[in-house]
N, C-alpha and C positions, 0 to 999 in steps of 0.2 A: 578629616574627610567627612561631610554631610552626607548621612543617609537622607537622599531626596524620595525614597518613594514613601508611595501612599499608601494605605492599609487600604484596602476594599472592606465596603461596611454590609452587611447582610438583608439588606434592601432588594437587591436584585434576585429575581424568581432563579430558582435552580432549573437546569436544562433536562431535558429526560433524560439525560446518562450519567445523571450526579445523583449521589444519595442513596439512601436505602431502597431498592429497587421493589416496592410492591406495586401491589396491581390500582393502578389509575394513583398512584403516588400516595394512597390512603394510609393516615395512623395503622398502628399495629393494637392486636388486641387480643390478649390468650381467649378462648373459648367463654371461660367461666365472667373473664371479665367483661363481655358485654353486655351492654346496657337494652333495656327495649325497647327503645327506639330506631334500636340498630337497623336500619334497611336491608343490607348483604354485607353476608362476611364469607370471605374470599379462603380457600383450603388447596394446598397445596398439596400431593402425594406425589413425589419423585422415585416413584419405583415403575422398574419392568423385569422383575423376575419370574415374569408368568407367558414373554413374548415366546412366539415360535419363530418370527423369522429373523431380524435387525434388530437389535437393542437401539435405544438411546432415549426413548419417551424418559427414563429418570432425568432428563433435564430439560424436559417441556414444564414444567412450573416455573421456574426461573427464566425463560425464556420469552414465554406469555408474558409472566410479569414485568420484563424490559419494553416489550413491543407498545405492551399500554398503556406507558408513560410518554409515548408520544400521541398517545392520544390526548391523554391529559393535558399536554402542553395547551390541549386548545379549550377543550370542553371543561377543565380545571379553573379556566382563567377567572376572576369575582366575575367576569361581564359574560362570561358562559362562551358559546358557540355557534355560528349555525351549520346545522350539519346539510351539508348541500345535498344530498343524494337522496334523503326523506324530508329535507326540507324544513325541517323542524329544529327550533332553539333549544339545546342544550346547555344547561348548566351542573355540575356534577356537587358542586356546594348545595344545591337544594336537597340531595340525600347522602343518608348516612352511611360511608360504608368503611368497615376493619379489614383489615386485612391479618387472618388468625393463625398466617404459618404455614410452616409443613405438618401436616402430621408424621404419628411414627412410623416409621417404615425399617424393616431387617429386611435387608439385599437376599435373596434369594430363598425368601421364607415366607412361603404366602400364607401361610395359615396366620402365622401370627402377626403379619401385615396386617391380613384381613381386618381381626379383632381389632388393634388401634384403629385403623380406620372408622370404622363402623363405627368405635367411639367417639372418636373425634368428629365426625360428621355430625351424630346426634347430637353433641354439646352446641354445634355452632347451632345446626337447626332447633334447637330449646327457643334462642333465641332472635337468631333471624332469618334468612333467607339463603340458603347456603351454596354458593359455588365453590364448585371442587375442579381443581386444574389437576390431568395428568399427564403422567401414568401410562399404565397400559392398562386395555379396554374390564380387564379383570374388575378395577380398581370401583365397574360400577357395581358391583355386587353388594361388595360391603357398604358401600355407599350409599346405595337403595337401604340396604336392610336397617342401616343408621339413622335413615330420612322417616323411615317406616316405624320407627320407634317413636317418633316424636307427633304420629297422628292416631287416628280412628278410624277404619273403614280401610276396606282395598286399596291401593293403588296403583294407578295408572300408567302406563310407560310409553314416550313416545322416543323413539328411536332412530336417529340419521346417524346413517354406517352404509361402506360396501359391502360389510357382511355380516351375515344373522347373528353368528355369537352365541348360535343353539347346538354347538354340539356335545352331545351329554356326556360322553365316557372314552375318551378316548384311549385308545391300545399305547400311545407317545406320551402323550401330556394327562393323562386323565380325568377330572373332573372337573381339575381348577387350574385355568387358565385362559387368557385373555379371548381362548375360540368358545369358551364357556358361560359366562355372567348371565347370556338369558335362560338358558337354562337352568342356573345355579337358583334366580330370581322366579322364577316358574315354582321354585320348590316351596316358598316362602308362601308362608300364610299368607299375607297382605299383596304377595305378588299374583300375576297367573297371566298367562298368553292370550288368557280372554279378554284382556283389555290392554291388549300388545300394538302398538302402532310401528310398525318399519317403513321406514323412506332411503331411497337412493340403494337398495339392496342390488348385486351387480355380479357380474363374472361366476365364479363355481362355487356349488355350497355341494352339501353332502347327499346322495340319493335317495334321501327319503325326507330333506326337507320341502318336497311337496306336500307332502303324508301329513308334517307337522305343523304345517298352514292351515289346511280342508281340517283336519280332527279338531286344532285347538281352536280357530276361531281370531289367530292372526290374523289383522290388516295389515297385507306389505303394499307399498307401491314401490315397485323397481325402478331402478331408474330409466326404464324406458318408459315406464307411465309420467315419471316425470317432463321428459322429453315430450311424451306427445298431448299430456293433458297440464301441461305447468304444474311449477313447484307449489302456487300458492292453494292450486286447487289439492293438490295431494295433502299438504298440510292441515286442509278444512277436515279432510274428510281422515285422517291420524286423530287431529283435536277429536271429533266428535267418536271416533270409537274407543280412544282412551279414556274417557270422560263419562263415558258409560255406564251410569251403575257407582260410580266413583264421585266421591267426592276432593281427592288429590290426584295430582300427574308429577310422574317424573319424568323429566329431560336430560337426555342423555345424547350427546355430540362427538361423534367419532372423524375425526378430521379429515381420514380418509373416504367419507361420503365425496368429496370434492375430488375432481381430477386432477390428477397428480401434475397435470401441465399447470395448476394454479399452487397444490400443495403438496410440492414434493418431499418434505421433510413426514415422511410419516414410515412405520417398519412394515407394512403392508399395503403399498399400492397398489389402485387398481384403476385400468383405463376406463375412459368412459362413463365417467361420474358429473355430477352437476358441474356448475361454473362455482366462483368465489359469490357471484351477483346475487346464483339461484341463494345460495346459502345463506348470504345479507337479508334477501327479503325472507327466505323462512322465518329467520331470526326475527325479524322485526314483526311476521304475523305471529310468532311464539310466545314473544312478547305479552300480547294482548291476551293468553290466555291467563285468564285468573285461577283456575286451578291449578298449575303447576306450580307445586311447592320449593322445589329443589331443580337447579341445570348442574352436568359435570361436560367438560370439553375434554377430550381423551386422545390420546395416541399422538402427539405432537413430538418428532423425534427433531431437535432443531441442528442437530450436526449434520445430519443427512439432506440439507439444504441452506447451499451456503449464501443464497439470496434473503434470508430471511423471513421469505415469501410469507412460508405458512404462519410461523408464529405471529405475524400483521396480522396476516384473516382470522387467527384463531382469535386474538384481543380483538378484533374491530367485530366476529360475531358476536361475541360476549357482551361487549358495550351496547352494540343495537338491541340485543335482548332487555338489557339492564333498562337504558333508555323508552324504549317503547314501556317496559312493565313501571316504571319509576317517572317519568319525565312529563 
């Protein structure tokens, strides 16, 4: 009997759901091993041992990093992209980017989460640009603090989330966890609420974070400012008060700033939040800022959304960021 088939020869481009699943299909590269030319290197933290309501963000790193390999199918290709909605030709071959893992995480141990983290985050930022996928919202603390190791001077924080993340001590959960990190970040030398930027803040905080608005010198715009004065105008005026006095900003994206009619997969929804749209163009005027050293995208729970939905937005904000600051 003749075996008549064919061998298939490795010519042909792999599909987004083949292969090693990182973020925009990029090489892999441990922390220490990048180069300086690296552009962004991509961080993974698969933990939520610090949520109060729904688990599942432990599997929002891997989930992001499926969804933006259908990006890449396109913006990957050697002849690049055009991306219709800003209009602008993308090619992702013109920058460098690794993709450096997960970092370490013990399941229901945030202290010594934290510490890895923090580590890990510093090593990537030594040397390039670092995006951190998570998590739950905790995960920006040590993250910050990690970023903040690797500059000089205060820095900056701009902030999309439905909610503050400022509560200091709680009687349940107490100092650390995911209702905490700007707090925790307030405590930090190089952090402070004086140069705190919040967008899309929404529904119920605690009674006296009016108190800690007027005292610290927080700029929130809620998302009813957003509604009635546009999201790009809220942005200008985040950019310019975190920037303040600073010569870095950190970004930090809480998935559930969006409404849950666009991203349901998240452990804390909340009605009433921006569009997918409003978030695209933040991202892309975020982009344009050259002091933000560091973005993390947080709270992406992908089981609690069996559409997919959020995990798309979460990768397609990420890339308009990348793009606009790279392209």
């Amino acid at each position: 009997m003749t075996n008549d088939i064919t061998h298939p020869t490795s010519s042909l481009p792999e599909t987004s759901m083949a292969g090693v699943q990182t973020f925009f299909g990029a090489d892999t590269a441990a922390p220490e091993d990048l180069k300086d030319e690296t552009d962004v290197g991509f961080v993974g933290v698969p933990f939520d041992g610090s949520v109060s309501r729904r688990p599942g963000t432990r599997y929002g790193p891997s989930a992001i990093r499926r969804a933006s390999n259908w990006i890449d199918m396109f913006a990957g290709h050697p002849a690049g992209a055009h991306n219709v909605d800003t209009d602008r030709h993308v090619s992702y071959d013109d920058i460098i980017i690794r993709d450096c893992g997960d970092a370490p995480t013990v399941p229901n141990d945030v202290e010594r989460t934290r510490d890895h983290v923090a580590a890990y985050v510093q090593s990537v930022a030594d040397r390039a640009f670092p995006v951190v996928l998570g998590g739950d919202h905790y995960i920006t603390y040590p993250s910050f603090a990690g970023f903040t190791n690797t500059v000089e001077g205060d820095v900056g924080l701009i902030h999309l989330d439905a909610h503050s993340d400022t509560m200091d001590d709680e009687e349940l959960y107490g100092q650390h966890w995911h209702g905490s990190p700007m707090a925790r970040i307030d405590d930090l030398e190089q952090g402070g609420y004086e140069n705190h930027a919040m967008i899309g803040i929404r529904a119920y905080e605690r009674a006296d974070f009016p108190d800690i608005v007027e005292e610290n010198g927080l700029n929130v715009s809620y998302a009813r400012d957003v509604r009635e004065r546009g999201v790009i105008t809220c942005v200008e005026e985040a950019i310019q008060h975190a920037t303040d006095g600073t010569d870095h900003v950190y970004l930090t994206v809480d998935i559930d700033v969006v409404d849950p009619s666009f991203a349901p997969g998240t452990g804390t929804p909340e009605p009433g939040g921006i569009s997918s749209a409003e978030l695209l163009a933040a991202m892309d005027r975020l982009g344009q800022c050259s002091s933000i050293g560091a973005l993390d995208l947080m709270e992406v729970a992908p089981r609690l959304d069996p559409t997919d939905s959020t995990q798309m937005l979460a990768a397609m904000a990420v890339s308009r960021f990348i793009e606009r600051r790279h392209l």
